[in-house]
C-alpha positions in Angstrom: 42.4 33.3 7.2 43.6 30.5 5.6 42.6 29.2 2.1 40.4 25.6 2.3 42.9 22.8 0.5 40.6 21.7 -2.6 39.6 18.1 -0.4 37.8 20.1 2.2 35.9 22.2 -0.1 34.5 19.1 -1.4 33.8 17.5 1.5 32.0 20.1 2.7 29.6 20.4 -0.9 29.3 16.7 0.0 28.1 17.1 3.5 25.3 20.1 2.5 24.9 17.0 -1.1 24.0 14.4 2.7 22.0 16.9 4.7 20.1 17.8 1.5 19.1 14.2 1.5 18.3 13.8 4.7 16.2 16.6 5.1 14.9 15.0 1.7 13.9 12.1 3.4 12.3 14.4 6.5 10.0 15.8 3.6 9.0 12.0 2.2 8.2 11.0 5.7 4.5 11.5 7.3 5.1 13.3 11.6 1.3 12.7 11.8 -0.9 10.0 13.3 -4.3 9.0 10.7 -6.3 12.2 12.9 -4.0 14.3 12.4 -2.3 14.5 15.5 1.6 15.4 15.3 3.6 12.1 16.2 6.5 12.2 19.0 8.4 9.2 18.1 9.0 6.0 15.8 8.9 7.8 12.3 12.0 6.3 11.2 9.5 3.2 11.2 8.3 4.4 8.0 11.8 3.5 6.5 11.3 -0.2 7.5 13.7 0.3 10.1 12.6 -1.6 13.4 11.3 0.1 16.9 14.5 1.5 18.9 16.5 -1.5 20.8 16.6 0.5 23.7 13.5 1.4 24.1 12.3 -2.2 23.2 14.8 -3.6 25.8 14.4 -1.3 28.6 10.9 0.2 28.0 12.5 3.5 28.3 13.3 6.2 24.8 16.8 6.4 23.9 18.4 9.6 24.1 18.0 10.0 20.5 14.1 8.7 20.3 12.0 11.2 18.7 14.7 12.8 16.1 13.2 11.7 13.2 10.2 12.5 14.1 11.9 16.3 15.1 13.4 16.7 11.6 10.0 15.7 10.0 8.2 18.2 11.9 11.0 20.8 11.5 11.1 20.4 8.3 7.8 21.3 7.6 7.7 24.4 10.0 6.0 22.7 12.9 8.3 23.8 15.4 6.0 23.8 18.3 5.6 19.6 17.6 9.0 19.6 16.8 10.4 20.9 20.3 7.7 18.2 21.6 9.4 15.2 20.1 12.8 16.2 20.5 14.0 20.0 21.3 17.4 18.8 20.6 16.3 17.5 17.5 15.4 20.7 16.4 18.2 22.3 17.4 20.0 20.0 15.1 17.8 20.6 12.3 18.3 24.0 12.4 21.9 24.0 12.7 22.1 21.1 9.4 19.5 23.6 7.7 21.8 26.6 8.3 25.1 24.7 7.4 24.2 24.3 3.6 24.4 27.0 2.8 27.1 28.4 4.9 29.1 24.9 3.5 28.2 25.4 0.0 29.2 29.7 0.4 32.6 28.6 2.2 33.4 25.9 -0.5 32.7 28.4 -3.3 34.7 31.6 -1.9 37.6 29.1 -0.2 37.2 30.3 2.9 34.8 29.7 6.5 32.6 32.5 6.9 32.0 34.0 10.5 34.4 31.1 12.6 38.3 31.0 12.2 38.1 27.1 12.3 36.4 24.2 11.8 38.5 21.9 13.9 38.2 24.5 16.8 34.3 24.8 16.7 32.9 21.1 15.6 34.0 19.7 19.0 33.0 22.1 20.6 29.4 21.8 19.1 29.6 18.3 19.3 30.1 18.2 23.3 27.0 21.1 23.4 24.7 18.8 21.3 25.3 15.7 23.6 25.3 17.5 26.8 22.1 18.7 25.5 21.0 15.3 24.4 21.6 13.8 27.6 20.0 16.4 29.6 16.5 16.0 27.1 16.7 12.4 28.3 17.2 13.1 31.5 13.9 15.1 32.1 12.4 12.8 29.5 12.7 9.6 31.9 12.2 11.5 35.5 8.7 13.0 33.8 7.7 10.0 32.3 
């Protein structure tokens, strides 16, 4: 295998540096209603971001609706609500959790652990997630 040129080892310390903050952020943010009841979209609202365009527009989610709200539950080991808001979302999570550390042990030893390449599995992963995605929306807007 290939040693990592010294540019890709930091970019990938500064990816698990961005999904360290985001998961962060996951932690700072409340998935709950005031009763206690596990939210399935619109936490990103807590960032003073405003309600999703598309779903303001159309009256239908996005494909993406209920990520935040995924990562937020993930994060604090409420799977179950997770899958709920967004399965893909969790997916995600999972996959960002398990990256920083493979990142930050690939940067350190020079090296991927367990794939050959990066450029041969991220597309491949990327076309998964939005497959995926779309499919999630899919059911989400023929149940209702």
């Amino acid at each position: 295998m290939p040693v990592l040129q010294r540019w890709l080892r930091w970019l990938l310390v500064s990816v698990a540096l961005g999904l360290g903050t985001v998961f962060g952020i996951a932690i700072w943010l409340n998935p709950y209603t005031q009763d206690g009841e596990a939210r399935v979209w619109e936490t990103h609202r807590q960032l003073g971001l405003p309600e999703c365009t598309f779903k303001q527009v159309t009256g239908h989610p996005c494909p993406s609706c209920g990520m935040t709200t995924s990562f937020s539950l993930f994060i604090r080991g409420d799977i179950v609500n997770s899958m709920r808001a967004n399965f893909v979302g969790t997916i995600l999570a999972a996959v960002c959790l398990a990256f920083i550390p493979w990142s930050l042990a690939s940067a350190l030893r020079a090296r991927y652990y367990w794939i050959v390449s990066l450029e041969w599995f991220l597309p491949r992963f990327i076309v998964v997630f939005f497959a995926l995605m779309l499919l999630r929306w899919a059911v989400v807007l023929i149940v209702g």
